[in-house]
Backbone as CSV, one residue per row, in Angstrom:
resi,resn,N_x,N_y,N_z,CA_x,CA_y,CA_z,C_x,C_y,C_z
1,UNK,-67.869,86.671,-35.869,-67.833,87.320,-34.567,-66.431,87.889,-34.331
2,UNK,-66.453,89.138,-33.487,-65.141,89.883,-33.503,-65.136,89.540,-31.983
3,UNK,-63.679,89.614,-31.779,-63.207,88.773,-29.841,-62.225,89.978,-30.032
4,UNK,-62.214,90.852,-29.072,-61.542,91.476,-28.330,-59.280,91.240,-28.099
5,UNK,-58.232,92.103,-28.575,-57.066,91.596,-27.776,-56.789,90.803,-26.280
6,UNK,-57.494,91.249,-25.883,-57.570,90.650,-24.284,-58.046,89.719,-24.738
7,UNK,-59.313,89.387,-24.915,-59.864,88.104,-24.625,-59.273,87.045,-25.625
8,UNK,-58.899,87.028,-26.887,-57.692,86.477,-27.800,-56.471,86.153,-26.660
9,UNK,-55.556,86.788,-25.884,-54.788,86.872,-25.184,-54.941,85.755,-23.961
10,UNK,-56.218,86.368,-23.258,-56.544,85.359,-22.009,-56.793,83.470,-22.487
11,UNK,-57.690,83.692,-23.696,-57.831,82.051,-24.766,-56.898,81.276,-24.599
12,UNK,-55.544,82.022,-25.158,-54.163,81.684,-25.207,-54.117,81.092,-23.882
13,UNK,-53.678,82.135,-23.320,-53.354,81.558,-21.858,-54.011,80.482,-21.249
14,UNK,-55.240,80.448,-21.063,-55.684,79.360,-20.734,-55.432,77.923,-21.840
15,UNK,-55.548,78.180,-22.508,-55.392,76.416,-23.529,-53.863,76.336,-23.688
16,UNK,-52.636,76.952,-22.652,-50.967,77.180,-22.662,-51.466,76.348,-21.293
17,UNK,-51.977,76.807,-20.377,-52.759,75.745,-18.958,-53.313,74.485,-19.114
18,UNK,-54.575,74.636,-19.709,-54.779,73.309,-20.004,-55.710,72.686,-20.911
19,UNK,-55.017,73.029,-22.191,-54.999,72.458,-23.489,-55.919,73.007,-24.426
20,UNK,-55.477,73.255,-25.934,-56.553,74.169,-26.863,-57.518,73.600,-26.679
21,UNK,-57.992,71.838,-26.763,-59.423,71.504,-26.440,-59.845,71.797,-25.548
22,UNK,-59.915,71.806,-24.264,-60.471,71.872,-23.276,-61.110,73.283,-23.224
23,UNK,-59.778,74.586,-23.758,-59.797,75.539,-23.622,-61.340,76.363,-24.447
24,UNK,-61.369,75.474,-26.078,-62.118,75.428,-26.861,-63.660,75.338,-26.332
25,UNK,-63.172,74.317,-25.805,-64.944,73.892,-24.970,-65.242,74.845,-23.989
26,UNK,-64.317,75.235,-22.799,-65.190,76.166,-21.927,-65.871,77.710,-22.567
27,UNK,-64.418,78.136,-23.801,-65.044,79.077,-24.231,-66.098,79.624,-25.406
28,UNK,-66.144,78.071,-25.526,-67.421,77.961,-26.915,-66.743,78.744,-28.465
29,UNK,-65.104,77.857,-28.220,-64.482,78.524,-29.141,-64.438,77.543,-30.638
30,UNK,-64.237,77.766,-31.577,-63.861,76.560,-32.336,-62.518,75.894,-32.138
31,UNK,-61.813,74.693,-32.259,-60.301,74.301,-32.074,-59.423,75.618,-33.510
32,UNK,-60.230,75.857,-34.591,-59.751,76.057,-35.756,-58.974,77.568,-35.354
33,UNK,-60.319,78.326,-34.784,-60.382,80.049,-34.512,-59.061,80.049,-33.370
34,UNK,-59.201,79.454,-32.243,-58.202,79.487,-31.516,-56.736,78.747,-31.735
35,UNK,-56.753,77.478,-32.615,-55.828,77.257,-33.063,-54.862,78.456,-34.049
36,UNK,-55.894,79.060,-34.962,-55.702,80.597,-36.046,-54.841,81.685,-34.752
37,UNK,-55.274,81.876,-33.857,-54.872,82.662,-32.911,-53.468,82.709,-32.314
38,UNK,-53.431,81.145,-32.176,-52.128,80.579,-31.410,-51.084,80.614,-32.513
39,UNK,-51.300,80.299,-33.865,-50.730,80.125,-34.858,-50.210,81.932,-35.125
40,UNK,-50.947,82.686,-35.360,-50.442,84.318,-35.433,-49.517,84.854,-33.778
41,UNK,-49.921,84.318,-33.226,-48.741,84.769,-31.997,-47.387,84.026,-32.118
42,UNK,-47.470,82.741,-32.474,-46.210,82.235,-32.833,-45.288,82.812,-33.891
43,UNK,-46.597,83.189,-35.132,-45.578,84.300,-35.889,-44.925,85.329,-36.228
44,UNK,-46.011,85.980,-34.709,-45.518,87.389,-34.651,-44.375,87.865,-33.586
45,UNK,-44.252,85.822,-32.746,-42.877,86.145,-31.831,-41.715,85.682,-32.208
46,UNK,-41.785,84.962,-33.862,-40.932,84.634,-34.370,-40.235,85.529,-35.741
47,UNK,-41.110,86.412,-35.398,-40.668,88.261,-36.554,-39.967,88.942,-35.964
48,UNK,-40.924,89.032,-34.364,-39.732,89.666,-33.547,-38.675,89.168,-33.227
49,UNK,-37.971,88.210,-33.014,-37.093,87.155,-32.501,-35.959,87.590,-34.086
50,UNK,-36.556,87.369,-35.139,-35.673,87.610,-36.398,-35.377,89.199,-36.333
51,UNK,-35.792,90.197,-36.022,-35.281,91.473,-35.653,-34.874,91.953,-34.987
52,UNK,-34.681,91.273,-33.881,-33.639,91.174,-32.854,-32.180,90.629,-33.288
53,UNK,-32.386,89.629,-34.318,-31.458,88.660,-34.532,-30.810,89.846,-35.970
54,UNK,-31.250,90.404,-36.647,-30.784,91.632,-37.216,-30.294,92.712,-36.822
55,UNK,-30.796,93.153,-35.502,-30.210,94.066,-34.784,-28.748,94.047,-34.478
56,UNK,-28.727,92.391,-33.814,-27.798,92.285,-33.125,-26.354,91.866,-34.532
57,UNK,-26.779,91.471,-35.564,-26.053,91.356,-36.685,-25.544,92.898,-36.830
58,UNK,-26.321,93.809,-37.256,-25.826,95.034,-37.395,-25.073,95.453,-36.537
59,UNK,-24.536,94.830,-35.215,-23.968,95.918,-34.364,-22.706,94.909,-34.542
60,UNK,-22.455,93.828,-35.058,-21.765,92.886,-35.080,-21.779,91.318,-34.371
61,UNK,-21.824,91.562,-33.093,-21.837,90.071,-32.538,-22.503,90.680,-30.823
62,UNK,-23.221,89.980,-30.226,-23.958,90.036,-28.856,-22.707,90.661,-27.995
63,UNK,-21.659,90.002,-28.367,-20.804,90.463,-27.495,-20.099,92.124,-27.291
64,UNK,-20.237,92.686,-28.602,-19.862,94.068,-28.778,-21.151,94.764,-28.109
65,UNK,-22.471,94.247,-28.211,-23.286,95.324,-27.456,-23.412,95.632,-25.945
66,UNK,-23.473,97.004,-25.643,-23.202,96.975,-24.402,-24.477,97.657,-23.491
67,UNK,-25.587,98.349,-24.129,-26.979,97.957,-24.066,-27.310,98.942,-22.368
68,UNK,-27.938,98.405,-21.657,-28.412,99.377,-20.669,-27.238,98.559,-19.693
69,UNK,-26.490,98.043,-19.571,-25.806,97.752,-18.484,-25.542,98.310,-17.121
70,UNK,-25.994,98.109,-16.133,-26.010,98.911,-15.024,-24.678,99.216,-14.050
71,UNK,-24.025,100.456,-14.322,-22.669,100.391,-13.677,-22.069,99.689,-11.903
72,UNK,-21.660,99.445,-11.658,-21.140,98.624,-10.357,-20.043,99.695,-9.929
């Protein structure tokens, strides 16, 4: 069966509320499929998180970037 971004998304959210089992059961999900789910968002915010962390290498150190800063 194919599930929708949103509804993958909303899964999340709810079993981040209150708990992959529970979450599992209301949505007649397996623990495995939604566990698979939770497991690819963790890795895809920990790819981004490492390319950020490259970015900010390339420019030298957090502190040299000066980014959208809003003038005063």
């Amino acid at each position: 069966m194919t599930y929708s971004k949103e509804f993958k998304q909303q899964a999340i959210k709810l079993s981040d509320e209150i708990g992959t089992k529970k979450a599992c059961e209301q949505l007649g999900l397996t623990y495995f499929t939604l566990g698979d789910w939770r497991k690819k968002l963790y890795r895809n915010a920990q790819r981004l998180v490492s390319q950020k962390r490259l970015f900010f290498y390339a420019l030298g150190t957090p502190q040299n970037y000066k980014g959208n800063k809003r003038k005063e």
